[in-house]
Backbone as CSV, one residue per row, in Angstrom:
resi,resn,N_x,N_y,N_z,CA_x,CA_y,CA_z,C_x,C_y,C_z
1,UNK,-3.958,34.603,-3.007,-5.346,34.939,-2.726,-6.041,33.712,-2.148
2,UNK,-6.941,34.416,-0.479,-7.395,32.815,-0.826,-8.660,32.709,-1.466
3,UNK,-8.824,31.375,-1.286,-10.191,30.890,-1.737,-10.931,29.953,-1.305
4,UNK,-12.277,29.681,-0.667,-13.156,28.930,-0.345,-13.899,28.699,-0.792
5,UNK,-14.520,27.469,-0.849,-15.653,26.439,-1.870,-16.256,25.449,-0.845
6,UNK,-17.322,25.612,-0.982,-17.944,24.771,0.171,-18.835,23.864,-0.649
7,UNK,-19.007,22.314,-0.050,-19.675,21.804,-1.381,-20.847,20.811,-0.270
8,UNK,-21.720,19.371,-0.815,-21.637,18.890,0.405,-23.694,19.229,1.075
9,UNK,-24.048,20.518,0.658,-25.503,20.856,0.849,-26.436,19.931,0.146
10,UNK,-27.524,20.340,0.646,-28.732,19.736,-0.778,-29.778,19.810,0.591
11,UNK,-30.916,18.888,0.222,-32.041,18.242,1.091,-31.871,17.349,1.657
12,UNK,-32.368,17.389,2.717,-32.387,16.052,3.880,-33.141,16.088,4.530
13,UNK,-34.118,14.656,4.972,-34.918,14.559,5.792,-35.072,14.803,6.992
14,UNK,-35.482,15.404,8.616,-35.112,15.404,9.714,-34.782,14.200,9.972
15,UNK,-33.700,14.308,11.376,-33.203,13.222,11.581,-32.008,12.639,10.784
16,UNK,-31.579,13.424,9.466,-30.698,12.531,8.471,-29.650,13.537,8.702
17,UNK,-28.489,13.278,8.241,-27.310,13.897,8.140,-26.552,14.673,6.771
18,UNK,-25.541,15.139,7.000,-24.842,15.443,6.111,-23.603,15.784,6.523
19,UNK,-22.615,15.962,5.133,-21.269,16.814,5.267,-20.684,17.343,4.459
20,UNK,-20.641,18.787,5.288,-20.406,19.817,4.344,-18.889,19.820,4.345
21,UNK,-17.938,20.350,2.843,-16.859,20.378,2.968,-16.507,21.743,2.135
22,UNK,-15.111,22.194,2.586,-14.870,23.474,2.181,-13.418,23.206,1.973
23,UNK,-12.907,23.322,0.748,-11.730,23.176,0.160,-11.098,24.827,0.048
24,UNK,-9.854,24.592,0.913,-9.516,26.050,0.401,-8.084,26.243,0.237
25,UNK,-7.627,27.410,-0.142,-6.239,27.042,-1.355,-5.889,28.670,-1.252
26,UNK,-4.828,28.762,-0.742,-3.776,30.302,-1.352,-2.772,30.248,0.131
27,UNK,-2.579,31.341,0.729,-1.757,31.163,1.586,-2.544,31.068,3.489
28,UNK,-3.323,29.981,3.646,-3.795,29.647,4.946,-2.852,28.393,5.403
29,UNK,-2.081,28.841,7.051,-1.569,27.268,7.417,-2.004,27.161,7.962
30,UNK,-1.015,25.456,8.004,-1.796,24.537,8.866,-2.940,24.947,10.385
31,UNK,-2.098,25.833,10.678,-2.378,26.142,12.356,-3.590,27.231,12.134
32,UNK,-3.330,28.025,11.109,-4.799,29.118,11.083,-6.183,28.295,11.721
33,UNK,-7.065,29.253,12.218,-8.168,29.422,12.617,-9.191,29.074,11.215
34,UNK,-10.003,28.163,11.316,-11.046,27.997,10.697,-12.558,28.045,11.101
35,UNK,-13.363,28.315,10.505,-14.586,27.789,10.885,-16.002,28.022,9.918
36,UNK,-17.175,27.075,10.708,-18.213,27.253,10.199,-19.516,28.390,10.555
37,UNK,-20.186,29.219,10.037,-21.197,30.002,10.228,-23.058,29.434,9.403
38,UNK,-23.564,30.096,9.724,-24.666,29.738,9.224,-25.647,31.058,9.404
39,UNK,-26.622,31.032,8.089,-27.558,32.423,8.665,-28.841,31.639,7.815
40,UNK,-29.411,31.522,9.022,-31.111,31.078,8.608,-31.929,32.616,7.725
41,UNK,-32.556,31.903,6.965,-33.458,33.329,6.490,-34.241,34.011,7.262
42,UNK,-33.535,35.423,7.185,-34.230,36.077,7.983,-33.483,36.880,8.954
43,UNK,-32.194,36.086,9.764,-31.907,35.736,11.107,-30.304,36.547,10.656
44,UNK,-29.655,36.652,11.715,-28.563,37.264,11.806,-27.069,36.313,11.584
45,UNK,-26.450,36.125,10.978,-25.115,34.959,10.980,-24.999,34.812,11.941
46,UNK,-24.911,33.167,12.175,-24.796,32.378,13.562,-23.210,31.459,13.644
47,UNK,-22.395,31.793,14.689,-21.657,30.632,14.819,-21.733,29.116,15.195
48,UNK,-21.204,28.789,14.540,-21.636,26.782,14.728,-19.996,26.512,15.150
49,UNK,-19.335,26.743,14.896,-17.889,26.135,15.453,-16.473,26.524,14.629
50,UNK,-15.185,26.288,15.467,-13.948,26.756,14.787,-12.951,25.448,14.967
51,UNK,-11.906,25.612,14.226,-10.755,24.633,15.286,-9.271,24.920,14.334
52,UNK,-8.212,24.874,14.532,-7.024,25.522,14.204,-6.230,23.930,13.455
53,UNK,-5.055,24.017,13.712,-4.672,22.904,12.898,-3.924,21.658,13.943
54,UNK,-4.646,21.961,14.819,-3.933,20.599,16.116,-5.175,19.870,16.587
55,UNK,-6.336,20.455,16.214,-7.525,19.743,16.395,-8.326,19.481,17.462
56,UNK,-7.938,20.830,17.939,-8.668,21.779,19.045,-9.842,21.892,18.349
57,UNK,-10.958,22.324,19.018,-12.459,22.524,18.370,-13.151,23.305,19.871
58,UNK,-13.727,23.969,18.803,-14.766,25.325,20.103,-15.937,25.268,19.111
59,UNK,-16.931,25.049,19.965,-18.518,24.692,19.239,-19.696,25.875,19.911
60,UNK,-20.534,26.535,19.282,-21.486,27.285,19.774,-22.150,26.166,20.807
61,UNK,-22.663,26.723,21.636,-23.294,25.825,22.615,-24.873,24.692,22.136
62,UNK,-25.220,25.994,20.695,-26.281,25.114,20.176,-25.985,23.694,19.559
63,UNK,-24.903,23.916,18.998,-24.191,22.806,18.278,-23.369,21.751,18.927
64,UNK,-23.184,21.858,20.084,-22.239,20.539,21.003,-23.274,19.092,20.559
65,UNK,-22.854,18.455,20.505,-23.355,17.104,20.216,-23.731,16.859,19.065
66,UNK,-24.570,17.068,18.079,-24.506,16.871,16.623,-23.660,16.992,15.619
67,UNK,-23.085,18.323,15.862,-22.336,19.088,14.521,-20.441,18.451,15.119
68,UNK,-20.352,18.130,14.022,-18.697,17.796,14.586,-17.816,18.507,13.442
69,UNK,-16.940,19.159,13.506,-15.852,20.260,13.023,-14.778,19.640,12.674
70,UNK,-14.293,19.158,11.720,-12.778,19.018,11.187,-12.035,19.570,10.034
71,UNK,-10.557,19.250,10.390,-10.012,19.872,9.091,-8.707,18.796,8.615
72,UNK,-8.587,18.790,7.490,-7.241,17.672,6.994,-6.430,18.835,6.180
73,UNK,-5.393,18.755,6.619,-4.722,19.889,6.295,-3.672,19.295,5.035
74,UNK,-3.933,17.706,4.751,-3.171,17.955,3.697,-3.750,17.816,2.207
75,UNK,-5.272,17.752,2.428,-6.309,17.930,1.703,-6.687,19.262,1.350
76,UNK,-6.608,19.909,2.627,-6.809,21.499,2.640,-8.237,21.269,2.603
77,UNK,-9.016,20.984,3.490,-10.314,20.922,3.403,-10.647,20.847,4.904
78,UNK,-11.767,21.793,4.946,-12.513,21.771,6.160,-13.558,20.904,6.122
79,UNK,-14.088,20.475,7.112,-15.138,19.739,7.083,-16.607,19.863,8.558
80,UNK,-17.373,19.719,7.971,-18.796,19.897,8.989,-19.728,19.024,9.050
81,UNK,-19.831,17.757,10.221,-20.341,16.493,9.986,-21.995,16.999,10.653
82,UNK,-22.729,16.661,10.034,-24.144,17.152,10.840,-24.954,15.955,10.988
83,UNK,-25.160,15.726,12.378,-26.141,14.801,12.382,-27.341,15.013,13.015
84,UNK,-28.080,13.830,13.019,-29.662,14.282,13.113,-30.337,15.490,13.209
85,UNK,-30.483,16.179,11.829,-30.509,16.827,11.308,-32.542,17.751,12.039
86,UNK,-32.657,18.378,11.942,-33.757,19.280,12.558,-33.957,20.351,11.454
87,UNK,-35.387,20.643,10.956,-36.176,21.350,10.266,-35.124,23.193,10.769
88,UNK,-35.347,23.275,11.970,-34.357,24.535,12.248,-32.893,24.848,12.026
89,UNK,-32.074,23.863,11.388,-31.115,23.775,10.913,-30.848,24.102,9.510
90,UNK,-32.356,24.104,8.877,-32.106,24.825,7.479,-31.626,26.264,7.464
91,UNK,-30.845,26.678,6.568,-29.754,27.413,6.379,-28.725,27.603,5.452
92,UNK,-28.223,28.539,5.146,-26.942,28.857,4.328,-25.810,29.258,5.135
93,UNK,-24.581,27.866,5.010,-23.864,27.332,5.886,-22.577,27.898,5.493
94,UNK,-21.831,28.790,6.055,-20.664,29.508,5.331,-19.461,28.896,5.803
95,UNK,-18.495,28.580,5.035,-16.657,28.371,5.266,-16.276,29.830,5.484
96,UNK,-15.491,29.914,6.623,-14.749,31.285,7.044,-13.076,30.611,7.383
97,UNK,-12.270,31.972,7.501,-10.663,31.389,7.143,-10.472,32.367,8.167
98,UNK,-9.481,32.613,8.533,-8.829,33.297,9.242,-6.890,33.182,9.488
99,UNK,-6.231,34.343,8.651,-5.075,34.022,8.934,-3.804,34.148,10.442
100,UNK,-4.553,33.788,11.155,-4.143,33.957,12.453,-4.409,32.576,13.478
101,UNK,-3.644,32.124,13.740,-3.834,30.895,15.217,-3.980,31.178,16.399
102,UNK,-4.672,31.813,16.777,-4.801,32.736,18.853,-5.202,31.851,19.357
103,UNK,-5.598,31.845,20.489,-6.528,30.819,21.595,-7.739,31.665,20.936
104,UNK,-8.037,32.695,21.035,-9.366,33.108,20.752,-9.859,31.898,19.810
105,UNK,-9.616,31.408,18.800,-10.100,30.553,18.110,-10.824,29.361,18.802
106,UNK,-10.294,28.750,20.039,-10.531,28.224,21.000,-10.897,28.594,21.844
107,UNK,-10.690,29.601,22.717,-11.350,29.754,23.671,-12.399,30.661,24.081
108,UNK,-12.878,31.285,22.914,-14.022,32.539,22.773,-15.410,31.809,22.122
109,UNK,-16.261,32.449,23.062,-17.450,32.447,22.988,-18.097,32.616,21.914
110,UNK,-19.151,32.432,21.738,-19.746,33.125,20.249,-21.055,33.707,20.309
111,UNK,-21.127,34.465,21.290,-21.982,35.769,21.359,-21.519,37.021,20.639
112,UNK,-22.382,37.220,20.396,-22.390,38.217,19.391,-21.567,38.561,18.393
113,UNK,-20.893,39.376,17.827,-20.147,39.177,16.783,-18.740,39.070,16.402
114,UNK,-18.126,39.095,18.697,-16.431,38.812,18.125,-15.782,37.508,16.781
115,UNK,-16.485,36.426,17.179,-16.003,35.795,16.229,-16.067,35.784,14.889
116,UNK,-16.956,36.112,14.352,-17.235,36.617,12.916,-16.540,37.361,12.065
117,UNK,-15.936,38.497,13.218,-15.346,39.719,12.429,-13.780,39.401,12.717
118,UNK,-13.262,38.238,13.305,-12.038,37.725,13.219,-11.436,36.492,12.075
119,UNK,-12.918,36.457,11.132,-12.533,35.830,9.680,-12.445,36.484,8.844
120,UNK,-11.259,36.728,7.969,-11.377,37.747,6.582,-11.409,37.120,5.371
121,UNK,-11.867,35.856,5.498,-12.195,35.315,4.116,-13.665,34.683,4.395
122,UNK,-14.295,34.632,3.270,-15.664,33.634,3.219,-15.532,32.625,1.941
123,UNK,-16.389,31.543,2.352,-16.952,30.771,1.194,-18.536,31.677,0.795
124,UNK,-18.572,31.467,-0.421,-19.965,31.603,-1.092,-21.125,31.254,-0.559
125,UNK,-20.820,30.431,0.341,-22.393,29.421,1.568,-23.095,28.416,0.220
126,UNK,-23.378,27.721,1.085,-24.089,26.298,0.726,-25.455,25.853,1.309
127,UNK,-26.592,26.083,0.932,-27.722,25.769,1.240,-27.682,24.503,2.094
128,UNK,-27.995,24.235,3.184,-29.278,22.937,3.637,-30.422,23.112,3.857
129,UNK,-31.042,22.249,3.366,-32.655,22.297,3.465,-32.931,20.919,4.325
130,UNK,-33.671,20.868,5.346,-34.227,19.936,6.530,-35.542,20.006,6.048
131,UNK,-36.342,19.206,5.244,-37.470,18.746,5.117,-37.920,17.368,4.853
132,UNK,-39.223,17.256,5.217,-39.886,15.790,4.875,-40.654,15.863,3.720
């Protein structure tokens, strides 16, 4: 079975950073498809980025330059580096799994909801809060 735990949230000032991490454990390899989501209150689940186990990375277009995507596979932990952090970035930040390695993981867009519905596992989500 798997399982995801995302840890790593809290408060932060604009401008400040964080990193979120998602430990996960049952039968995902190395090469599977990972990634991060996010759904502001209110708002519809948003993709922020994926990357497989060679360290390929595909980023929503909002997210190129701040948000950086990794994974250590012998940690078994994903990871989501956020920097300079913005009041609109508050959110509940989800770990998604996927047991499959395609290019889609890489090379698909993230309009609308193909990518979403090609993860069959979730983490619980992890609050960030962007305030002063």
């Amino acid at each position: 079975q798997v399982q995801l735990v995302e840890s790593g949230g809290g408060s932060v000032q604009p401008g400040g950073s964080l990193r979120l991490s998602c430990v996960y454990s049952g039968p995902i390899a190395t090469t599977d498809c990972m990634a991060w989501f996010r759904q502001v209150s209110g708002k519809e689940l948003e993709g922020v980025a994926s990357t497989g186990g060679d360290g390929i990375t595909n980023y929503a277009d909002s997210f190129k330059g701040r948000f950086t995507i990794s994974k250590d596979n012998a940690k078994k932990t994903l990871y989501l580096q956020m920097n300079n952090l913005k009041s609109e970035d508050t959110a509940m930040y989800y770990c998604a799994a996927s047991q499959d390695s395609g290019s889609w993981c890489y090379m698909s867009n993230w309009v609308g909801t193909y990518m979403q519905n090609q993860f069959d596992y979730w983490g619980q989500g992890i609050l960030v809060n962007v305030s002063s």
